[in-house]
N, C-alpha and C positions, 0 to 999 in steps of 0.2 A: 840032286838038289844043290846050290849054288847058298854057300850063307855069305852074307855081308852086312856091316853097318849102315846106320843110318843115322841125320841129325835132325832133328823136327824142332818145333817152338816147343815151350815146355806147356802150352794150353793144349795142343795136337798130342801131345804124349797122354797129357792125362785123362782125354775124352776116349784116345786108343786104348791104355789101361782100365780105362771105366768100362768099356766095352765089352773086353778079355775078361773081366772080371764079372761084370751083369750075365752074360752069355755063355760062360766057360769055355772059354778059347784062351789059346795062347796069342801072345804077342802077335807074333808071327803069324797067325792064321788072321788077324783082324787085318793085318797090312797083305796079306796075299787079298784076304779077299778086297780089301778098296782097291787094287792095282789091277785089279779081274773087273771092276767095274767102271775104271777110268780108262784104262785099255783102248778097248773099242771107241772112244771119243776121240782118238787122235791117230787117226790113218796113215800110213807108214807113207812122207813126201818121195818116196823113191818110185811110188807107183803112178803117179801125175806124172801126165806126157804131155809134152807142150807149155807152151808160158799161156798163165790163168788169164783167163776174159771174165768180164763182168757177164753173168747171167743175167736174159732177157725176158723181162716180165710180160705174158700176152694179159691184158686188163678186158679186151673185148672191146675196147674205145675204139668206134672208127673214126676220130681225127687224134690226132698226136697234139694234145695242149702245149706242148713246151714247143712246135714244130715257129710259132708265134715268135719272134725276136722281144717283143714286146708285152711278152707274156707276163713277165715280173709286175709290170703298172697295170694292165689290165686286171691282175690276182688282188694286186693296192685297192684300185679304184670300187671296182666288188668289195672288199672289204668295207671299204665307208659308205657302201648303201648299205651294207647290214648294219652297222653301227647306227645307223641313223633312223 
């Protein structure tokens, strides 16, 4: 096991001590375990292969609304027949 410091806001200390304290754990085990639970949220970028593409959303739409150059004023004009 590996020890080392740490520096937190002093609001983060005292919710981790409130914890350690309600729970009987130590210090140390309230911060092993948030790190066991933030962990897995953030995936090692060494395993991404290739530069990132925007993912493609299938909607089931068979025409492409935006395909329209003038899709913008037609979205407008729609708008103020409902308004009205």
């Amino acid at each position: 096991m590996t020890k080392t410091q740490i520096q937190m806001p002093d609001y983060l200390y005292r919710e981790a001590k409130r914890i350690a304290e309600q729970y009987e754990m130590s210090m140390a085990e309230v911060v092993r375990r948030g790190l066991e639970r933030v962990i897995p949220s953030y995936p090692d970028r060494a395993d991404a292969k290739g530069e990132w593409t925007l993912p493609t959303l299938d909607l089931g739409l068979r025409l492409d609304p935006f395909e329209d150059p003038d899709w913008r004023e037609k979205a407008s004009a729609d708008l103020e027949e409902v308004r009205r």
